[in-house]
C-alpha positions, 0 to 999 in steps of 0.5 A: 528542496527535497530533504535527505536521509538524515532529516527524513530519519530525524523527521521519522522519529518525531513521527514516532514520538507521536505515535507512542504519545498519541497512538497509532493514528493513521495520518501519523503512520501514513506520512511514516510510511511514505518516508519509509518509501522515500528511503526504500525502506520497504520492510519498515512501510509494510510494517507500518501498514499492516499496523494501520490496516489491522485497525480498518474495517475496509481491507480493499484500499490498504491491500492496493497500498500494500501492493504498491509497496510491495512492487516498488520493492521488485516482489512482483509475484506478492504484489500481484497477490495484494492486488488480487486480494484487493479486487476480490474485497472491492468486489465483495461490497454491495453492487451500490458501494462498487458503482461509487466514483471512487471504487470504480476507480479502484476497481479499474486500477486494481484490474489494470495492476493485475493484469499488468503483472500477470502479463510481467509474469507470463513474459518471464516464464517464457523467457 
């Protein structure tokens, strides 16, 4: 059973309850973030978000979550750009840290983001 609004709202502020009493841990905050999502509320997530990715050394996996939000929300145009920014940290690593199975799989993801919606954006240029 998927819960609605009012108990995402009251689960949303237990959340935060947490977060005032516990600081701003990223579990905490991420489980916000997709309840923020999950009444697209997307201001709110990437606020959240920003908050938690200020706090990371690596930038590369919270930019791709940026760009995500930032998409489901129709800005295109800034998601391609978080995406970017993603790839270009991804890509400023030491070649070993690129080759790992898991930032491979960014990297090949954040390319296919890019170029899908630099392909979205060139097709409604010309239209």
């Amino acid at each position: 059973m998927t819960a609605g609004p009012a108990a995402i709202d009251a689960a949303l502020r237990g959340l935060d309850e947490g977060i005032r009493r516990l600081g701003p841990i990223a579990t905490l905050e991420l489980e916000a973030i997709d309840m923020e999502l999950r009444l697209a509320r997307y201001d709110a997530a990437l606020t959240r978000l920003d908050r938690v990715s200020a706090q990371a050394a690596r930038k590369e996996s919270w930019l791709a979550r940026r760009g995500a939000i930032l998409e489901a929300a129709g800005r295109r145009d800034d998601a391609r750009s978080s995406y970017q920014a993603a790839l270009a940290a991804a890509r400023s690593r030491p070649a070993w840290a690129q080759q790992t199975a898991a930032s491979s799989e960014l990297i090949d993801r954040l390319r296919s983001d890019v170029a899908r919606l630099s392909s979205d954006a060139a097709t409604r240029s010309s239209k």
